[in-house]
N, C-alpha and C positions, 0 to 999 in steps of 0.2 A: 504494500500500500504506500503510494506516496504523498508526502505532506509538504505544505506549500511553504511551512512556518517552523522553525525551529523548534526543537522538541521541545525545551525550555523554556518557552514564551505560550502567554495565554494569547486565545485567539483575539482579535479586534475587538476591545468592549468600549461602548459605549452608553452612561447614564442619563438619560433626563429627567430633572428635578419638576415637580408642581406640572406633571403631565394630563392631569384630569382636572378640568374648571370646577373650583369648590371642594376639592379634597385638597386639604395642605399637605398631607405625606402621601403624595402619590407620584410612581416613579416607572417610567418607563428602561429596563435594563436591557442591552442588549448584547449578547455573548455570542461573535461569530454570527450564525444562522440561529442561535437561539432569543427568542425573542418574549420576556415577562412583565406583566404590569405589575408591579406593586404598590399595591394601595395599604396603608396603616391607619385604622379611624380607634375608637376610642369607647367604653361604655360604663356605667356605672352601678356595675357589680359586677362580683367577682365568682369563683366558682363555689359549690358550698363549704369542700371542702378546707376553703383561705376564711371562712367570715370569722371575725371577730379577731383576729392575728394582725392586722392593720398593715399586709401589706396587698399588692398588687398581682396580677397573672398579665403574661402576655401566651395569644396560642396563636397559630398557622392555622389557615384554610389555603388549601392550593386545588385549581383544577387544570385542566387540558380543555381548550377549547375542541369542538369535534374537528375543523379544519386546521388544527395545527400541525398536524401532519398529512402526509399523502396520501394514506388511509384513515377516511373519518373514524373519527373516535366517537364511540355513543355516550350520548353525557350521562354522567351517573343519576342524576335527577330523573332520567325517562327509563332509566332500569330498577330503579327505587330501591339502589342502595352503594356505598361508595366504599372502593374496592381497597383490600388489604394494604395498595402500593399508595394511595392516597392516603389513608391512615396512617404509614409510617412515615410520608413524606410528610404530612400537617405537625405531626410531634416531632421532626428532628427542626425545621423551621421555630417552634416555638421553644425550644429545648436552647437553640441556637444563640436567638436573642435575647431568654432570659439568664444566660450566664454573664450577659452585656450591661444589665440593667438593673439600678436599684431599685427592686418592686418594693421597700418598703415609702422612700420618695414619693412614689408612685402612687400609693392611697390605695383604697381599697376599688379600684376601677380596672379595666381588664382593655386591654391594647390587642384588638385585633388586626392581624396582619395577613390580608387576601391578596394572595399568587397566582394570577391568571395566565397560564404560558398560551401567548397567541401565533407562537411557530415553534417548533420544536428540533433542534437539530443538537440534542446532546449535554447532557449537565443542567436541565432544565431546575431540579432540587437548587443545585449550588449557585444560580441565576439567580432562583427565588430568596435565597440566603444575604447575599451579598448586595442584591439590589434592594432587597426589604430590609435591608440596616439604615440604607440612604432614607427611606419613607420615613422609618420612625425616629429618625433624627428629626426629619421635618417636622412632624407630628406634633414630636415632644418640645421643639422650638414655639409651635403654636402656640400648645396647651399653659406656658412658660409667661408667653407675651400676653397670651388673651385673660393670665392669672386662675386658670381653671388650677394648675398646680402651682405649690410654690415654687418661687424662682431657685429653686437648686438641682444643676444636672445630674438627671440619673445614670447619665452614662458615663460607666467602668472603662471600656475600651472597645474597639471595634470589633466590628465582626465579618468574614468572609469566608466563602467555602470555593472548592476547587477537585477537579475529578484528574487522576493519574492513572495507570496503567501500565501494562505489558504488550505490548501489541509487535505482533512478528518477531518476536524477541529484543524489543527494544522498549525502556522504559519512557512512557509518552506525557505529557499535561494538557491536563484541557482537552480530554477528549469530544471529540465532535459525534454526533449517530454511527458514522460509519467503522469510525475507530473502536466504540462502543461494543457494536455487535463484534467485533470481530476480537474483541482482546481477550488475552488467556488468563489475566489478573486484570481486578478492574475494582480502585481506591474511589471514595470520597471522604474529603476530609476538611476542616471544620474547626479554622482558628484563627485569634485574636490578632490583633495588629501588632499586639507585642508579642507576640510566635507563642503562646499557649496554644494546647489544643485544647477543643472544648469537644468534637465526635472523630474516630474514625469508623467508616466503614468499610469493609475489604472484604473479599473473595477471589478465591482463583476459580473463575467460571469456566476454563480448559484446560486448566494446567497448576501443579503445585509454585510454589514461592520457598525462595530461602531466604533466611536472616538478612541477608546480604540486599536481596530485592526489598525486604520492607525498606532497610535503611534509607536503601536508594530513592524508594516511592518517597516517602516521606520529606526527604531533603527536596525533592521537586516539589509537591508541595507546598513547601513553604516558599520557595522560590514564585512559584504561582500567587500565594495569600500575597505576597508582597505587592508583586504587578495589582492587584486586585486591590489593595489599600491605598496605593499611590493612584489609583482611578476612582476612589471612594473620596482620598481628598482632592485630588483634582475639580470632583463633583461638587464637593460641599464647602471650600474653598478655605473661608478663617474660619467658618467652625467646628474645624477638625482639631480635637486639641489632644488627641489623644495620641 
């Protein structure tokens, strides 16, 4: 397979900030051929499990439009029920951002952050990730100004995610669909701007891994998170302070 882009560079990304009229944390991300809205809005309660603890939840909803790919995808709403790969994607999304954020700041209110992938070409999760950090910065800039919260930042440090692999025997980043289907190891991984990890996930989907390939995976990675935070501040300019 051949690749247009150096192994060690993420594909072409580009962020748009306040992409939706009237939503202040909404962001168009776009990764290569992968292309997600993230929208970050806000509610006032929390799950029952947090009441009376005085702090906060943020969760993930994510879907697949049906023409995001070349074969329509049926929406889960018209099958009346949303499937195992959406529910681990919704909890690594909220899982993500709350390692980011001080929900006790936060109040007892719950930061919903909806992940619409409107084209799909690979890392679609780590899209939703990484673009939905930019929303809820906006979000929480709002909520700040408009005095819904008090003026103190909830945000720890950044967040972005980024998919690795093995493909034809070469260790890849930023996989795109095609690289995807075909790799015999295939990472996603899920950390801070200051090189914390907060997930990984891994499997060898055709083939075992040695020590030596984790290590490897993982230093690409972070190579990746990098590229991916230097395009999160580039997006959000002075108020990147982390």
């Amino acid at each position: 397979m051949r690749r247009r882009r150096a192994r060690e560079r993420v594909r072409p990304i580009t962020i748009t900030r306040h992409y939706l009229k009237g939503i202040p944390g909404s962001v168009l991300i776009e990764m290569g051929g992968t292309k997600v809205i993230c929208c970050a809005t806000i509610e006032d309660r929390i799950p029952s499990f947090l009441r009376g603890k005085g702090e906060g939840w943020i969760k993930g909803e994510y879907s697949m439009l049906p023409c995001s790919s070349p074969i329509r995808i049926s929406r889960e709403a018209a099958i009346g029920r949303v499937s195992g790969r959406t529910h681990e994607i919704q909890r690594l999304i909220g899982r993500s951002l709350r390692a980011v954020l001080d929900l006790k700041t936060l109040g007892e209110r719950t930061v919903i952050l909806d992940c619409d992938v409107i084209q799909a070409d690979g890392g679609t999760r780590c899209a939703s990730i990484t673009g939905g950090f930019v929303a809820v910065v906006d979000l929480i800039d709002h909520l700040i100004a408009t005095e819904v919260i008090v003026a103190k930042d909830l945000i720890k440090d950044s967040v972005a995610a980024v998919s690795v692999g093995v493909v034809d025997g070469k260790l890849l980043l930023d996989l795109d669909y095609a690289e995807d289907v075909s790799a015999e190891v295939d990472f996603n991984v899920v950390m801070t701007g200051n090189g914390r990890f907060i997930e990984i996930q891994g499997t060898g989907e055709k083939a075992t891994f040695t020590k030596e390939d984790l290590k490897g995976l993982l230093a690409l990675a972070k190579k990746g998170i990098e590229q991916l935070t230097k395009a999160q501040k580039k997006a959000l300019k002075e108020r990147f302070k982390w």
